[in-house]
C-alpha positions as CSV (number, residue, x, y, z in Angstrom):
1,X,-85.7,-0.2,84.3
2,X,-89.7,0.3,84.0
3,X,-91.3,3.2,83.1
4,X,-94.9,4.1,83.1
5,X,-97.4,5.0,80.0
6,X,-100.3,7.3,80.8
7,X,-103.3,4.7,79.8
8,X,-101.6,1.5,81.0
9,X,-101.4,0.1,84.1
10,X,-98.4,-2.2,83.5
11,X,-95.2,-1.3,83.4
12,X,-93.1,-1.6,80.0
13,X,-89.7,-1.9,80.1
14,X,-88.3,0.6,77.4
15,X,-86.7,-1.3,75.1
16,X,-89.4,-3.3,74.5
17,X,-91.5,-0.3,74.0
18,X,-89.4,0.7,71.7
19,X,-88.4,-2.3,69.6
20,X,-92.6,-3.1,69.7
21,X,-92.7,0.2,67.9
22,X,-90.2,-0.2,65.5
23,X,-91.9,-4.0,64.7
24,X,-95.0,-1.8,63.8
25,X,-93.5,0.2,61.3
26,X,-93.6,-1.9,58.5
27,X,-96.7,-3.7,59.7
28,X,-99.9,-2.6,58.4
29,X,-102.2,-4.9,61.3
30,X,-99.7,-3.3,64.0
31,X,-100.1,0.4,62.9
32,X,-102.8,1.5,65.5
33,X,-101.1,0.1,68.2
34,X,-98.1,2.0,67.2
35,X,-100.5,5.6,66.2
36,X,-101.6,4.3,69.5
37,X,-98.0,4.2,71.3
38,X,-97.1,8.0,70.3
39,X,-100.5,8.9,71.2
40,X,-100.3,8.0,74.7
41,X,-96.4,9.6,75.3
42,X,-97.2,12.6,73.4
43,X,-99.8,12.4,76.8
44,X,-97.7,13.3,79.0
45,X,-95.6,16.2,76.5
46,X,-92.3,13.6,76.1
47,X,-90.6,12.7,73.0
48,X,-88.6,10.0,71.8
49,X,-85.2,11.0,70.2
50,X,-84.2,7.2,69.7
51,X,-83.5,4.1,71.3
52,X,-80.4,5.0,73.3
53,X,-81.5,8.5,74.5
54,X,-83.2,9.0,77.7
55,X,-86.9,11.0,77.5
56,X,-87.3,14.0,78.4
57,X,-90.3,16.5,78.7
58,X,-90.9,20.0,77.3
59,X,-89.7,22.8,78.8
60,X,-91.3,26.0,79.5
61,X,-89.0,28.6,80.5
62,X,-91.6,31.2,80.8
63,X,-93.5,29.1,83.4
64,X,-90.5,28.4,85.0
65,X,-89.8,31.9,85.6
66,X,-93.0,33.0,86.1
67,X,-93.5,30.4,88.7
68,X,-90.0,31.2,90.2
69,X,-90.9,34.9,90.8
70,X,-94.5,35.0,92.2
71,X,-93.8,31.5,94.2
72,X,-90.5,32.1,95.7
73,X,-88.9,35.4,95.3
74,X,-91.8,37.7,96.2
75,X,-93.3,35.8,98.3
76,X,-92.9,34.7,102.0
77,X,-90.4,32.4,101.2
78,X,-88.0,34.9,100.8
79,X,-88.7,36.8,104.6
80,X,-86.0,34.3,106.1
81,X,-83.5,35.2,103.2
82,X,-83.8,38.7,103.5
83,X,-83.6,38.7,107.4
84,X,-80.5,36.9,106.9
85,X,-78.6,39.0,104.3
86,X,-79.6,42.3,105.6
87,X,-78.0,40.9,109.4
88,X,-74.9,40.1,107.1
89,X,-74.8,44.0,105.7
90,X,-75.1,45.4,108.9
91,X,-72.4,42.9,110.5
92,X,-70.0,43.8,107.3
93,X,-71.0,47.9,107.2
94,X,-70.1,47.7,111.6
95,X,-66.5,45.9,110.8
96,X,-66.0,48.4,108.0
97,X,-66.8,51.7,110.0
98,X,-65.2,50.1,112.8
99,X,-62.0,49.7,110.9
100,X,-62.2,53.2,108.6
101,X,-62.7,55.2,112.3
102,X,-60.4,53.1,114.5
103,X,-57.2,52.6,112.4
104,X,-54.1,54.6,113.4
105,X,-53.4,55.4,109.6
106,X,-50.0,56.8,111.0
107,X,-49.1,53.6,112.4
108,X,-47.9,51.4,109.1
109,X,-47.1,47.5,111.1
110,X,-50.2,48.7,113.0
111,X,-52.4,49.1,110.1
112,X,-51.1,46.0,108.1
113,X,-51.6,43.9,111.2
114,X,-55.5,46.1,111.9
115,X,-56.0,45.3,107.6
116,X,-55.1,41.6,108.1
117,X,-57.6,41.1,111.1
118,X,-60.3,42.9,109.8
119,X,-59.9,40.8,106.2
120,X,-60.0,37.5,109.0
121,X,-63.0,38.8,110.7
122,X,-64.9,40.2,107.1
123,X,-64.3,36.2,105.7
124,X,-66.0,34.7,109.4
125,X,-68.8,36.4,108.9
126,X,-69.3,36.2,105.1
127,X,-68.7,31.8,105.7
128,X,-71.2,32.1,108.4
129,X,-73.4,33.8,106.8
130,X,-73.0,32.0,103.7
131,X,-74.1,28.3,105.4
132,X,-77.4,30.0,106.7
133,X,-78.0,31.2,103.3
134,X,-77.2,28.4,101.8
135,X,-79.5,26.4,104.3
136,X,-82.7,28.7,103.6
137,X,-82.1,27.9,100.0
138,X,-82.1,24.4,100.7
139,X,-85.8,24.9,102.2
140,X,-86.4,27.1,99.1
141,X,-85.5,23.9,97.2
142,X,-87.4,21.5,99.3
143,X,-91.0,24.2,99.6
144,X,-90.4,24.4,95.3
145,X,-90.8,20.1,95.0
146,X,-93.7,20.3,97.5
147,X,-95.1,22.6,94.9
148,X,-94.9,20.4,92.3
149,X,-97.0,17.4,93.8
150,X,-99.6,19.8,95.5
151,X,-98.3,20.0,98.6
152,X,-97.1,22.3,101.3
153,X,-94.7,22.6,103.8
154,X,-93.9,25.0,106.4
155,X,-90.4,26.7,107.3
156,X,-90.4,24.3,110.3
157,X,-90.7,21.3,108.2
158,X,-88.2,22.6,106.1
159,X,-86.1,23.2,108.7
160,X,-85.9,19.2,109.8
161,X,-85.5,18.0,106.3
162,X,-82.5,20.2,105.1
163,X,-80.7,20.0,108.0
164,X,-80.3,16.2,107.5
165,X,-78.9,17.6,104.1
166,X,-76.4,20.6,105.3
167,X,-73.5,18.5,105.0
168,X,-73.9,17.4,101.7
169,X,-75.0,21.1,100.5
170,X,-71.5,22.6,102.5
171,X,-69.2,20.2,100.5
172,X,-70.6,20.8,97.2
173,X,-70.8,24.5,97.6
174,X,-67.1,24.3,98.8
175,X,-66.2,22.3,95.5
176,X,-67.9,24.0,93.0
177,X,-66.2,27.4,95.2
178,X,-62.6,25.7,95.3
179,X,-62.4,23.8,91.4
180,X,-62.5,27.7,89.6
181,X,-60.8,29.3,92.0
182,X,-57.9,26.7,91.4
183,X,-58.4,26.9,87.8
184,X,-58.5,30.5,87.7
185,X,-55.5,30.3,89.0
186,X,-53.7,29.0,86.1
187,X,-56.1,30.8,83.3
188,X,-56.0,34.6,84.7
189,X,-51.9,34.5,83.9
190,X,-52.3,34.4,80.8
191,X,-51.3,37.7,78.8
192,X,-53.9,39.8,77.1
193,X,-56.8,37.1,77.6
194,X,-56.4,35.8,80.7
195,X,-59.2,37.5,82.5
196,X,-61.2,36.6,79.6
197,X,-60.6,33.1,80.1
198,X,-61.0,33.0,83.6
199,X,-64.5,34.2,83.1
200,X,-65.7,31.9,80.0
201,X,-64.4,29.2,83.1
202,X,-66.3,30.5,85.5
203,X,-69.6,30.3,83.3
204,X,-69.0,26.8,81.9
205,X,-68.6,25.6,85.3
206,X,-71.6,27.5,86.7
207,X,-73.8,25.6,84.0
208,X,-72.2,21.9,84.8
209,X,-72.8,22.2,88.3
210,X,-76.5,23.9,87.5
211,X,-78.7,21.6,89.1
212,X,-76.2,20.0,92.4
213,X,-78.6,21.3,94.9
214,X,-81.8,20.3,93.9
215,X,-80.0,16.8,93.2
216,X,-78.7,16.9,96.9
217,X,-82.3,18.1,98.5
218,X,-84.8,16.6,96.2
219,X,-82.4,13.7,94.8
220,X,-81.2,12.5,97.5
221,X,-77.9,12.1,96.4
222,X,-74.5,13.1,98.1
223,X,-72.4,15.9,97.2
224,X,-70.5,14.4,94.9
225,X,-72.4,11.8,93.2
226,X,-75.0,15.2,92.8
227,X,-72.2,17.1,91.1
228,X,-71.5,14.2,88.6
229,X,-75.3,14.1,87.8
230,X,-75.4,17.8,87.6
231,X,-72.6,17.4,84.8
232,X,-73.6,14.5,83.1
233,X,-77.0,16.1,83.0
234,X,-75.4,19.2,81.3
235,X,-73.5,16.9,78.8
236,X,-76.5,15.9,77.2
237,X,-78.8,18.8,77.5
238,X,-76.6,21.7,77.2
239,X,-78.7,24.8,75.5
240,X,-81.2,23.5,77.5
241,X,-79.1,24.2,80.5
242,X,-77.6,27.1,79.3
243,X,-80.7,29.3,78.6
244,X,-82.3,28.5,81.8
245,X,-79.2,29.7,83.5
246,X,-79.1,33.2,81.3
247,X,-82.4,33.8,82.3
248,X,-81.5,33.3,85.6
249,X,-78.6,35.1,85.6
250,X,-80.1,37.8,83.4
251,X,-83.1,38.6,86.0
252,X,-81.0,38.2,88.4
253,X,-79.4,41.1,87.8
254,X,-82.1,43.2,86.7
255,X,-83.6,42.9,90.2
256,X,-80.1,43.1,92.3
257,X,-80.0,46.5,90.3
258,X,-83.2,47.8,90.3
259,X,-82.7,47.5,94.5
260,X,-79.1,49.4,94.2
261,X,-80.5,52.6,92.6
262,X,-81.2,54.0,95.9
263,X,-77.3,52.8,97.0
264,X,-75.9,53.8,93.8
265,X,-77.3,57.6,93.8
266,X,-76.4,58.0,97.5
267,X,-72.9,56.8,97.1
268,X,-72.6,59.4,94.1
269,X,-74.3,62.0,95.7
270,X,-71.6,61.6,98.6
271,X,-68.3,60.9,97.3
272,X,-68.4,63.3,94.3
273,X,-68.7,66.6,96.5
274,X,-65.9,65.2,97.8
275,X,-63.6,65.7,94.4
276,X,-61.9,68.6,93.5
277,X,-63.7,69.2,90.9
278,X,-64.1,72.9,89.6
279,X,-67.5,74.2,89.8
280,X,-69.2,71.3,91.8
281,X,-71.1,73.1,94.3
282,X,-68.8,71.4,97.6
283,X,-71.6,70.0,99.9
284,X,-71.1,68.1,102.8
285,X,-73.4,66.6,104.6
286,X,-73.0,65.9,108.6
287,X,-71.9,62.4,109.2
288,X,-74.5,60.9,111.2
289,X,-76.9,61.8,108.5
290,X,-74.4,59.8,106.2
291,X,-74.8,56.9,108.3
292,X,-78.3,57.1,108.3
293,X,-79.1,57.1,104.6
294,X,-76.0,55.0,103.4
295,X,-77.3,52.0,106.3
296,X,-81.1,52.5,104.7
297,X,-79.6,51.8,101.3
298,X,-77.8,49.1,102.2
299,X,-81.1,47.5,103.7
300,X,-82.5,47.9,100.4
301,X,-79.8,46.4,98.4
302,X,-79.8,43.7,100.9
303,X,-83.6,43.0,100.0
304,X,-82.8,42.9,96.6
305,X,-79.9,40.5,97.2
306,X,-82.4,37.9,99.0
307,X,-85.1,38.4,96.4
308,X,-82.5,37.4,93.2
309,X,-80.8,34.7,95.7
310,X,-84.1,33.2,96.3
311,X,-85.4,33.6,92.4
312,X,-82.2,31.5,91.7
313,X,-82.5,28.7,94.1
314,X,-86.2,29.0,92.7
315,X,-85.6,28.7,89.3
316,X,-82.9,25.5,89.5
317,X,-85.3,23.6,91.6
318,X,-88.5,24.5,89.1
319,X,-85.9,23.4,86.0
320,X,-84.9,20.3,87.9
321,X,-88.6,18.9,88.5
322,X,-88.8,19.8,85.1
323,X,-86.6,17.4,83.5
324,X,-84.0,15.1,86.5
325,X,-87.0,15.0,88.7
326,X,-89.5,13.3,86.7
327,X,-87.2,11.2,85.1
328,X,-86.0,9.9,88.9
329,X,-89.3,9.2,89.6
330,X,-90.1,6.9,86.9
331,X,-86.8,5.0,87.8
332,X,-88.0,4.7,91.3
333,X,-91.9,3.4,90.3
334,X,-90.0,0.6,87.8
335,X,-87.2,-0.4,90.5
């Protein structure tokens, strides 16, 4: 394997590199060339741990997330997300009223049978609706590595790449969905700390598979070779890894909940008149105005939904130029 310095125009394979450096050392007529050698990578922000370790850049979080907010999440990239999630809301909120106004409650085989469809018909629309997100964050993906080499692509473009990529993004999301569940299985038994366990194996596994997408849309890799990179990527770089994904994870929730606010204080302006509680003043508002306002909130959550889904995808693809990306490249300009 070749890589590339900054100032040379021949390729050096690394272990020469290296061993050149190391015969410099104790050379005194070899000491500018090797001043020289750490010059030149220190270029391009890498550093060398040793001989056996590959090199990897610098990170910066904070551009990372910067980037990942004013590029991605509010911006026009996320219009297709948030069209899709708040058609999801309405489709779920229409089942739901459908099934709270509609079911005979005085009918029990009725109602398990009505409870049993409806579940059916709630998972349809949550798997469809889960592919189309799933494919708008594949373009997400794909616009985020156009960034990085000063380019720009349009949803249309996207659109022809990533759906050569759908099947690859379906199977991995269905494995890295159906390997905890199957653990969780087993872990969320256990007395007294089994819910604890389930959900330090849900994190670990959310960090190993971190960066399977951008391997599948910017790697060109399958599903699964993309999770085994993902993990073996997470092996060797894991604070890396797991800071990037608290951040993530951290504004992630900051914006889901600064959206629900409006939900959240309709919801308890509704149900608590509702309780019979002594002294709270018993208002009860028509129910088409309850329609109204809850379906308005739900639009808003659903914005803030898109906006955090669409930070995330940015965020993984932004960390995966970062550090896979650039590596991959140099492998492909020495092959």
């Amino acid at each position: 394997m070749f890589i590339r310095r900054k100032s040379l125009t021949s390729p050096v394979p690394i272990s020469t590199g290296y061993s050149d450096f190391q015969n410099t050392n104790n050379n005194p007529e070899g000491g500018t060339d090797a001043l020289q050698f750490i010059a030149e990578w220190e270029g391009w922000g890498l550093n060398i741990k040793n001989k056996n370790k590959c090199i990897m850049p610098e990170i910066s979080y904070e551009k990372i997330v910067i980037e990942a907010l004013k590029k991605d999440a509010f911006s026009r990239r996320s219009l297709p997300m948030i069209g899709t999630i708040i058609l999801a809301a309405i489709f779920i909120f229409t089942l739901l009223a459908d099934f709270i106004f509609k079911l005979p409650s005085n009918l029990v085989p009725f109602a398990i049978w009505g409870f049993l469809f409806f579940l059916l018909k709630i998972f349809l629309v949550l798997l469809i609706f889960w592919i189309i997100t799933l494919f708008f964050g594949g373009i997400v993906i794909k616009q985020t590595g156009e960034d990085a080499k000063g380019e720009q692509i349009c949803l249309k473009e996207g659109f022809s790449f990533v759906k050569n990529k759908m099947l690859s993004l379906i199977c991995a999301g269905i494995l890295i969905a159906f390997i905890p569940s199957v653990i969780d299985l087993g872990v969320s038994n256990i007395p007294y700390v089994g819910g604890l366990l389930s959900f330090i194996v849900s994190i670990i596994i959310a960090l190993l598979v971190f960066v399977t997408y951008p391997c599948i849309v910017l790697g060109e890799r399958g599903a699964i070779d993309a999770i085994s990179a993902s993990i073996h990527h997470f092996i060797e770089n894991k604070l890396q890894i797991f800071i990037i994904w608290l951040l993530r994870s951290v504004i992630g929730l900051v914006i889901t909940f600064i959206f629900a606010i409006p939900f959240i204080i309709v919801f308890i302006l509704f149900i608590f008149p509702m309780l019979p509680l002594q002294g709270f003043p018993s208002y009860f508002p028509s129910m088409m105005s309850v329609i109204v306002i809850t379906s308005i909130t739900i639009v808003i959550l659903a914005i803030g939904l898109s906006i955090a889904l669409v930070f995330s995808y940015g965020v993984t693809a932004r960390y995966y130029i970062t550090t896979i990306g650039r590596t991959d490249e140099d492998d492909n300009e020495g092959m």
